[in-house]
Biopython code that builds the backbone (N, CA, C, O; Angstrom):
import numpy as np
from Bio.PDB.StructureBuilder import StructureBuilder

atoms = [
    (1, "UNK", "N", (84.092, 108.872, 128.234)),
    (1, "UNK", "CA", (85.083, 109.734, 127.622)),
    (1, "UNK", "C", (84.402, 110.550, 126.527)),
    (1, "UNK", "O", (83.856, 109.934, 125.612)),
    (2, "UNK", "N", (84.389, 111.890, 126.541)),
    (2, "UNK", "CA", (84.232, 112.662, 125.340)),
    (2, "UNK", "C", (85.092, 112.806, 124.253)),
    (2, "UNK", "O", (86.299, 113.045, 124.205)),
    (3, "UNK", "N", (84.058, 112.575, 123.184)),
    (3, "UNK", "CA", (84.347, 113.004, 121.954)),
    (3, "UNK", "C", (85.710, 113.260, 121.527)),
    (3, "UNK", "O", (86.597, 112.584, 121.005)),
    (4, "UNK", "N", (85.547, 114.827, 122.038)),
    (4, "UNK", "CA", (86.647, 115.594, 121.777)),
    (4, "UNK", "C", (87.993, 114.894, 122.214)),
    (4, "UNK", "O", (88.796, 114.513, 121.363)),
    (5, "UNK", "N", (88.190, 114.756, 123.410)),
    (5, "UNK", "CA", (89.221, 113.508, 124.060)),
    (5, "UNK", "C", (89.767, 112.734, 123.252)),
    (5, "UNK", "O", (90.953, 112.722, 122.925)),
    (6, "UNK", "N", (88.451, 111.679, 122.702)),
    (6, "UNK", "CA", (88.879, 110.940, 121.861)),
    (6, "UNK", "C", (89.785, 111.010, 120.474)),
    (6, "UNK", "O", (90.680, 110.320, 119.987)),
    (7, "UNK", "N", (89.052, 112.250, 120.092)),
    (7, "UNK", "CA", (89.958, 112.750, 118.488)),
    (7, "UNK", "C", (91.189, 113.497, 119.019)),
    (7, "UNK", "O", (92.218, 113.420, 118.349)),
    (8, "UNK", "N", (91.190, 114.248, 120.210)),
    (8, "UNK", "CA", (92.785, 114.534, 120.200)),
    (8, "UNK", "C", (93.749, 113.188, 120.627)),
    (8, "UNK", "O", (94.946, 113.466, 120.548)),
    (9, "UNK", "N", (93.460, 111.720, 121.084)),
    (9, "UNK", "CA", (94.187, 110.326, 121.543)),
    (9, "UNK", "C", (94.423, 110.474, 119.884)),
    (9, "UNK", "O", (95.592, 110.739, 119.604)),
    (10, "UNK", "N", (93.542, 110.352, 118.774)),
    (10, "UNK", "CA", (93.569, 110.134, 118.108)),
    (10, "UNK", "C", (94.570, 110.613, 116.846)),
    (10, "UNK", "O", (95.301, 110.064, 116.022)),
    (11, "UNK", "N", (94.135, 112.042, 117.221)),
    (11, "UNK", "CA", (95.329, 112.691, 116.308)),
    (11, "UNK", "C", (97.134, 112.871, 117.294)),
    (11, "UNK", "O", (98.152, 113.312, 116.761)),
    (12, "UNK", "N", (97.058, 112.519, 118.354)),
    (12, "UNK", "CA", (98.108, 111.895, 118.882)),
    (12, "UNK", "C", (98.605, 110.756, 118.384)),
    (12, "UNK", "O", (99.799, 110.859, 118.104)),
    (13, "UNK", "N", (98.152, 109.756, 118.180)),
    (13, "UNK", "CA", (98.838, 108.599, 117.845)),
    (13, "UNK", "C", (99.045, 108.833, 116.438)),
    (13, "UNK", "O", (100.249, 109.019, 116.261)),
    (14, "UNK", "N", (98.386, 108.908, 115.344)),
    (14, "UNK", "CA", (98.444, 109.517, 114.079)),
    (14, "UNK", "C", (100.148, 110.156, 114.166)),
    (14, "UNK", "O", (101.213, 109.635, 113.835)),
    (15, "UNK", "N", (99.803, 111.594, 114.803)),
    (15, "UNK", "CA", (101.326, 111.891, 114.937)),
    (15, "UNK", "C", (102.466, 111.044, 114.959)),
    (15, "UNK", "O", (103.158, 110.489, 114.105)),
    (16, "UNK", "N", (102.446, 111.134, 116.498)),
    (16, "UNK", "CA", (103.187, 109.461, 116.699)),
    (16, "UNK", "C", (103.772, 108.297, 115.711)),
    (16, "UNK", "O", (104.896, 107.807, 115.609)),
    (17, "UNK", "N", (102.541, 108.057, 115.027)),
    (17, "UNK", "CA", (103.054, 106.973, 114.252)),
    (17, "UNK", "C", (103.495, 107.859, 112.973)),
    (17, "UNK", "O", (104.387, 107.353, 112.292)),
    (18, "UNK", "N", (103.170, 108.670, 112.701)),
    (18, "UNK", "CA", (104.183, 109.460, 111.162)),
    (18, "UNK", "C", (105.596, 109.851, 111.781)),
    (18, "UNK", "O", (106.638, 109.486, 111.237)),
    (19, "UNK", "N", (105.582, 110.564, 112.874)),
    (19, "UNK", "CA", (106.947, 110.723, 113.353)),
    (19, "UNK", "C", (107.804, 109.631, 113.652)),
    (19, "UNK", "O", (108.976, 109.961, 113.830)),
    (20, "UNK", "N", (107.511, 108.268, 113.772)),
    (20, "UNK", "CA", (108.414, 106.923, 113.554)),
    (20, "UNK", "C", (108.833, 107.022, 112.566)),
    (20, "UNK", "O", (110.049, 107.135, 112.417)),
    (21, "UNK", "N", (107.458, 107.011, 110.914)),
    (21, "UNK", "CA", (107.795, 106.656, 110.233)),
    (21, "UNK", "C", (108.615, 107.637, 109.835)),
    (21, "UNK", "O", (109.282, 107.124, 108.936)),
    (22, "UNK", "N", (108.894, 108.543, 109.951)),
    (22, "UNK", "CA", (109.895, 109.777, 109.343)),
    (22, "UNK", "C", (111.425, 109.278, 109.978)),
    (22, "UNK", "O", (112.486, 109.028, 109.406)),
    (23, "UNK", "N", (111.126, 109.259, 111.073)),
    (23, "UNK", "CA", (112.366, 108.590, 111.615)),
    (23, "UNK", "C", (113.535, 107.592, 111.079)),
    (23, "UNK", "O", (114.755, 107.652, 111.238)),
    (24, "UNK", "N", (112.658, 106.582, 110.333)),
    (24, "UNK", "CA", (113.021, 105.292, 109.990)),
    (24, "UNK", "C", (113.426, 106.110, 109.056)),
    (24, "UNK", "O", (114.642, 106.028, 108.879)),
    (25, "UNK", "N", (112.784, 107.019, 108.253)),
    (25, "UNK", "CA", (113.119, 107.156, 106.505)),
    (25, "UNK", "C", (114.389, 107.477, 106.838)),
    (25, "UNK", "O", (115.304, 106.791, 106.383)),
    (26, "UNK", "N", (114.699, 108.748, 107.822)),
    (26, "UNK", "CA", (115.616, 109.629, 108.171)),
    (26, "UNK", "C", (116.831, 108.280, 108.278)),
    (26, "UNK", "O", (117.416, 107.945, 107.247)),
    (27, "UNK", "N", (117.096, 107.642, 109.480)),
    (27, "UNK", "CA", (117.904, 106.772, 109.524)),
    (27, "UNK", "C", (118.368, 106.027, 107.904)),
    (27, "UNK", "O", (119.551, 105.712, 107.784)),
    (28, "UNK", "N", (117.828, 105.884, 107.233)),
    (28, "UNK", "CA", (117.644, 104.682, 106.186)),
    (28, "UNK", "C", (118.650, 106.139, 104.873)),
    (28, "UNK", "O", (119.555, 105.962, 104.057)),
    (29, "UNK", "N", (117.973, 107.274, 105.237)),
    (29, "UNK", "CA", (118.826, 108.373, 104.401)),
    (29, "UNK", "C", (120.109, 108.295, 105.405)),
    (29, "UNK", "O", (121.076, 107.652, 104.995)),
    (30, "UNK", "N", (120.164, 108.723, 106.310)),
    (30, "UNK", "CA", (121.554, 108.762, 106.301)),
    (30, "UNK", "C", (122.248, 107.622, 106.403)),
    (30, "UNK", "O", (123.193, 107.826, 107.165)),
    (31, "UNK", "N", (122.241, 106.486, 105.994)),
    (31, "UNK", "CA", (123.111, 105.037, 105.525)),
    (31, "UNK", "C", (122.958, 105.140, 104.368)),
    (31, "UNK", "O", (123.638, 104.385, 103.674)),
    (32, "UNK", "N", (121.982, 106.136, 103.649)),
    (32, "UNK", "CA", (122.121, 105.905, 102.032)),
    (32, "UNK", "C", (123.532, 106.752, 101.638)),
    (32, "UNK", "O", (124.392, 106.451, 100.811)),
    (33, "UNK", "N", (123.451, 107.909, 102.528)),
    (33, "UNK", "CA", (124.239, 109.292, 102.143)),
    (33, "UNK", "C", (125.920, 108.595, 102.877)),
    (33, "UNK", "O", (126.960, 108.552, 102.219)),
    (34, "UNK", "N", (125.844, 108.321, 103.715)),
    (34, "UNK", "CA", (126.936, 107.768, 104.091)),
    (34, "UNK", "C", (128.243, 106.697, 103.213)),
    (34, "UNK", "O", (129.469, 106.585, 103.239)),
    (35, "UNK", "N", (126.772, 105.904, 102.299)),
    (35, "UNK", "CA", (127.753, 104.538, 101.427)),
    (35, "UNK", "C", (127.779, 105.515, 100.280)),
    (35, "UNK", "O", (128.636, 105.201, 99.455)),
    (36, "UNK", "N", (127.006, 106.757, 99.931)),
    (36, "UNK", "CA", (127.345, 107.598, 98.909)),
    (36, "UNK", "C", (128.577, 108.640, 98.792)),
    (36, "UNK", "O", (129.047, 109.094, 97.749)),
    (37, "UNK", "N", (128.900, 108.852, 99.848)),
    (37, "UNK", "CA", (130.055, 109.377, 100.286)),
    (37, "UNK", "C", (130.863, 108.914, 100.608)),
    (37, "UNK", "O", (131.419, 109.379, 101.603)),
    (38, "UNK", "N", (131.483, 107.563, 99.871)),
    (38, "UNK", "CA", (132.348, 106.951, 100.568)),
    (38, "UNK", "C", (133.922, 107.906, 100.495)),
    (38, "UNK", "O", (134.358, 108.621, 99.594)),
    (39, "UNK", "N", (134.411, 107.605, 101.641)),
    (39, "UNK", "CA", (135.754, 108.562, 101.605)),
    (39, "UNK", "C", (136.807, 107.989, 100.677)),
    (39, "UNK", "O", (137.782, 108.627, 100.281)),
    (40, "UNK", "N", (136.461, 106.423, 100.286)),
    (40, "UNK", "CA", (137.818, 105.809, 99.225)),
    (40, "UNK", "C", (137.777, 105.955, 98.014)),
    (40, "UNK", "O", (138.808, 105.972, 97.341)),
    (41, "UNK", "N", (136.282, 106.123, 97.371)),
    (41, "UNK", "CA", (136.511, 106.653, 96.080)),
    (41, "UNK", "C", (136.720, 107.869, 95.579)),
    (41, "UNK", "O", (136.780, 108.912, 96.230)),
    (42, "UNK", "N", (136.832, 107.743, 94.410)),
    (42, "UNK", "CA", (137.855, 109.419, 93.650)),
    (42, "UNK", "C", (135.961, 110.345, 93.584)),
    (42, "UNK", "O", (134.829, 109.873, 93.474)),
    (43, "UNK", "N", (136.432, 111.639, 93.705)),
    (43, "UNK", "CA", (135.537, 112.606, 94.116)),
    (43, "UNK", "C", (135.031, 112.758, 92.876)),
    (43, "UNK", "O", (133.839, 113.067, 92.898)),
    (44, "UNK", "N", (135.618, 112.628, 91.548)),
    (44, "UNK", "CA", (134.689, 112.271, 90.127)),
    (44, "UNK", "C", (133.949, 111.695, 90.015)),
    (44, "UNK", "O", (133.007, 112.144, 89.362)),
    (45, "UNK", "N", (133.853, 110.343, 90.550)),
    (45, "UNK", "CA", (132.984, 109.082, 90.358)),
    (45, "UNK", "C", (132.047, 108.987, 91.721)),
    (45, "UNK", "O", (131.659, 107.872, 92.068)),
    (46, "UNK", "N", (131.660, 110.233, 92.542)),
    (46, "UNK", "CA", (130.835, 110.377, 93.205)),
    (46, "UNK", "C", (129.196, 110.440, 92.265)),
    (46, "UNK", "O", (129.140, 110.944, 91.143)),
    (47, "UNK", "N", (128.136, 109.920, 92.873)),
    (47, "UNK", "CA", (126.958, 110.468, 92.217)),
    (47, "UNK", "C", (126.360, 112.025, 92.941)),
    (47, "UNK", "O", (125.436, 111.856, 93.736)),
    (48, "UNK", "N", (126.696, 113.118, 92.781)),
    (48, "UNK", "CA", (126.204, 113.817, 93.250)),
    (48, "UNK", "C", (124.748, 114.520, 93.664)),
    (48, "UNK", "O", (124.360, 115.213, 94.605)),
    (49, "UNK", "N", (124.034, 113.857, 92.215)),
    (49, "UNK", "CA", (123.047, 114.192, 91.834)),
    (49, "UNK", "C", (122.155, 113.335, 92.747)),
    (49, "UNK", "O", (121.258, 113.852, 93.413)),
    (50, "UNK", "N", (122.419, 111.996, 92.769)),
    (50, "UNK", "CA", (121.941, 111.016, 93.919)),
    (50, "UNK", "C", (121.776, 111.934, 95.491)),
    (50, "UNK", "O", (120.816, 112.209, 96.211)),
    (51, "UNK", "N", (123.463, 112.248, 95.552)),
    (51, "UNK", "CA", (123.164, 112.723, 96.792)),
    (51, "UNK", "C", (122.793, 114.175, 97.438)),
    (51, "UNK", "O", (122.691, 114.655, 98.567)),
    (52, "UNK", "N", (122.643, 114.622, 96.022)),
    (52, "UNK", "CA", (121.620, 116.060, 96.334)),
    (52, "UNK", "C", (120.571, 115.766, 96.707)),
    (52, "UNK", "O", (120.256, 116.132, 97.840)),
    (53, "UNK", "N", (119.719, 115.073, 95.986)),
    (53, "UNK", "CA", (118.459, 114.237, 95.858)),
    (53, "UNK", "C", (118.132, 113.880, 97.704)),
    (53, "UNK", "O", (117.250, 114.318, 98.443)),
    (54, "UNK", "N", (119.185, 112.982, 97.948)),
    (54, "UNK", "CA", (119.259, 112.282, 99.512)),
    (54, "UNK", "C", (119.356, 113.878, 100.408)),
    (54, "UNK", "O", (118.177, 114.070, 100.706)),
    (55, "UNK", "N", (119.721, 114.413, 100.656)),
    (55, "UNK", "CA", (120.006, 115.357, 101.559)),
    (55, "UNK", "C", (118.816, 116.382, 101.728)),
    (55, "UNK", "O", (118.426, 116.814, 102.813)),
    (56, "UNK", "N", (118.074, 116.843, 99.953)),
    (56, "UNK", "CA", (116.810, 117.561, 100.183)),
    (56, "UNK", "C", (115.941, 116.640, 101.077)),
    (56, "UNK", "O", (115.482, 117.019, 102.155)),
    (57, "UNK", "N", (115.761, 115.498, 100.597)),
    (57, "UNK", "CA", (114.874, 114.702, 101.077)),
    (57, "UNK", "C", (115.041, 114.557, 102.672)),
    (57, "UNK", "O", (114.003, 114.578, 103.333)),
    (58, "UNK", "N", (116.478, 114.386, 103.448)),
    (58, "UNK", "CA", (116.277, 114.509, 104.671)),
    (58, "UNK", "C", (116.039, 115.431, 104.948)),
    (58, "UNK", "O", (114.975, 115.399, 105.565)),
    (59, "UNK", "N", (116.520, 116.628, 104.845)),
    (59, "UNK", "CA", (116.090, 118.001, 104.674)),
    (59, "UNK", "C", (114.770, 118.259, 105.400)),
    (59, "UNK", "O", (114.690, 118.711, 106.543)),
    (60, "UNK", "N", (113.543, 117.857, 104.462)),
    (60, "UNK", "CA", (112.431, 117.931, 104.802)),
    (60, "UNK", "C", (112.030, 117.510, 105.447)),
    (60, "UNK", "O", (111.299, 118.185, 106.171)),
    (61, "UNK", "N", (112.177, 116.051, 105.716)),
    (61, "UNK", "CA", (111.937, 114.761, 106.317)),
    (61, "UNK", "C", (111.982, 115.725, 108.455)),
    (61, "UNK", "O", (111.185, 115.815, 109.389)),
    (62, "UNK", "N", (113.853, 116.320, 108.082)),
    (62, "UNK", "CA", (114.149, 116.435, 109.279)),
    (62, "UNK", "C", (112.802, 117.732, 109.508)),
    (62, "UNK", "O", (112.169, 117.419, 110.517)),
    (63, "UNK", "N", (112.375, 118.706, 109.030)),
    (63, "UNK", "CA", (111.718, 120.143, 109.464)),
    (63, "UNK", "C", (110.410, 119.108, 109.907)),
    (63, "UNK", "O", (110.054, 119.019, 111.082)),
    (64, "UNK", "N", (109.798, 118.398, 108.873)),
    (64, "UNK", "CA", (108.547, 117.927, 109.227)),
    (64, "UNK", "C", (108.704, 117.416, 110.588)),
    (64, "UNK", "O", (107.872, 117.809, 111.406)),
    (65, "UNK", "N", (109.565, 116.660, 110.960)),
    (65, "UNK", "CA", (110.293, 115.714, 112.133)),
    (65, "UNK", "C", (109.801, 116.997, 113.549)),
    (65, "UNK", "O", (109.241, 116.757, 114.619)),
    (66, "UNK", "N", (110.284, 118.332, 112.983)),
    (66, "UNK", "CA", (110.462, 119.056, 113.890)),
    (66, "UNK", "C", (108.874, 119.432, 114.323)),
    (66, "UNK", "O", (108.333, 119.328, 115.424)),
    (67, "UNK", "N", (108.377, 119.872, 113.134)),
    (67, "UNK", "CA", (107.128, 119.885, 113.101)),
    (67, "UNK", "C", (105.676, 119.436, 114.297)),
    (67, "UNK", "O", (104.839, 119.850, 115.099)),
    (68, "UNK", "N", (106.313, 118.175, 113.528)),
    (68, "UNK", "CA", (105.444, 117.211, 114.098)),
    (68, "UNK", "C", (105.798, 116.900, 115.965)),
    (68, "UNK", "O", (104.986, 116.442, 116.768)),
    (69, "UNK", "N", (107.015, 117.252, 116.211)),
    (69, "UNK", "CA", (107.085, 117.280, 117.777)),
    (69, "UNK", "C", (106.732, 118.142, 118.250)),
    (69, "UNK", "O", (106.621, 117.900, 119.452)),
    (70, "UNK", "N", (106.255, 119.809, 117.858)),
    (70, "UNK", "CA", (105.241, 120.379, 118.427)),
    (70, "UNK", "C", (104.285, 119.997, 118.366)),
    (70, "UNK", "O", (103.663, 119.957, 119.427)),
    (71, "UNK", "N", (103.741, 119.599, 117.372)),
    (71, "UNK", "CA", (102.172, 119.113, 117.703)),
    (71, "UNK", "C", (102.225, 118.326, 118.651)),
    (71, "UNK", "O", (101.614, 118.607, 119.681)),
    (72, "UNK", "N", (103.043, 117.020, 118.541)),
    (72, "UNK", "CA", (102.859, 115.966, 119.411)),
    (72, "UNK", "C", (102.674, 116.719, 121.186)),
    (72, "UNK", "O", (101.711, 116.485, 121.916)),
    (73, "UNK", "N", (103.654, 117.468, 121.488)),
    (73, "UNK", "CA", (103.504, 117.954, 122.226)),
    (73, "UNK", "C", (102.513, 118.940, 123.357)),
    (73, "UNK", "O", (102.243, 119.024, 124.555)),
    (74, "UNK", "N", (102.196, 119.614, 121.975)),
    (74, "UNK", "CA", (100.525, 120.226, 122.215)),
    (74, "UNK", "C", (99.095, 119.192, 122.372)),
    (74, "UNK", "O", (97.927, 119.321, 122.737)),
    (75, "UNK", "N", (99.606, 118.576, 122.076)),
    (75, "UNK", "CA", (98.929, 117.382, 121.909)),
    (75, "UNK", "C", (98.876, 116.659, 123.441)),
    (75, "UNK", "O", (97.869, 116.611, 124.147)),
    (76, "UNK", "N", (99.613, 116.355, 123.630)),
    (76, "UNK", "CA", (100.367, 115.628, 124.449)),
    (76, "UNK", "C", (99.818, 116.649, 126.218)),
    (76, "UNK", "O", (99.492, 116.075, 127.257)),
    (77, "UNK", "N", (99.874, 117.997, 126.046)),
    (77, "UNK", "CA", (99.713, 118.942, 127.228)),
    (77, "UNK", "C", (98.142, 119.017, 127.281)),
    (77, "UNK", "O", (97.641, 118.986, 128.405)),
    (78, "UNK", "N", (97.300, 119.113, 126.176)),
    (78, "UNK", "CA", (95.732, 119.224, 125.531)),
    (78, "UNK", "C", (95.181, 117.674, 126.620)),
    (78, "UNK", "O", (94.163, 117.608, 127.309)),
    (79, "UNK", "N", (95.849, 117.005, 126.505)),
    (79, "UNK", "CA", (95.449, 116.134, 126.990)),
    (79, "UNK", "C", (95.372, 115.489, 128.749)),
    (79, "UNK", "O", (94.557, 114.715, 129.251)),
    (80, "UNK", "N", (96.623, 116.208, 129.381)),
    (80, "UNK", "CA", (96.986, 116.695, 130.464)),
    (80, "UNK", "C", (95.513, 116.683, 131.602)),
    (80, "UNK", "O", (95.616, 117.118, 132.749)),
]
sb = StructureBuilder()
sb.init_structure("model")
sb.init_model(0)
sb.init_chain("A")
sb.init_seg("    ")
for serial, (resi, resn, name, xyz) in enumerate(atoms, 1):
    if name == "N":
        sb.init_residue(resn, " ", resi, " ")
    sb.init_atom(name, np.array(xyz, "f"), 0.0, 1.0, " ", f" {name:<3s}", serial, name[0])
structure = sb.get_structure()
């Protein structure tokens, strides 16, 4: 196997495994944003600031997410 081969398996799985881990974060934000929004308490005693905070963060989380499935993909055809 060449080289080259090898470092694109390589920066495949790399991918791969950051796009889990984004995943997980993603899931783990939206159960944060969800118990932050609860629909029974009064809309004063919301933390908003919390859940500004939560939403940029998926925000990004989600573009990188997107990101990273082109590469994977190019990746993924490179290898073909």
């Amino acid at each position: 196997m060449n080289l080259e081969r090898l470092q694109l398996k390589g920066m495949l799985a790399e991918s791969k495994k950051k796009f889990r881990a984004l995943d997980t974060e993603c899931s783990g934000l939206v159960l944060l944003l969800r118990s932050l929004l609860n629909p029974y308490e009064e809309v004063l005693k919301l933390d908003t600031e919390k859940i500004s905070v939560s939403v940029e963060r998926l925000s990004n989380a989600q573009n990188e997410m997107r990101e990273l499935s082109e590469k994977i993909k190019k990746l993924e055809c490179e290898l073909e």
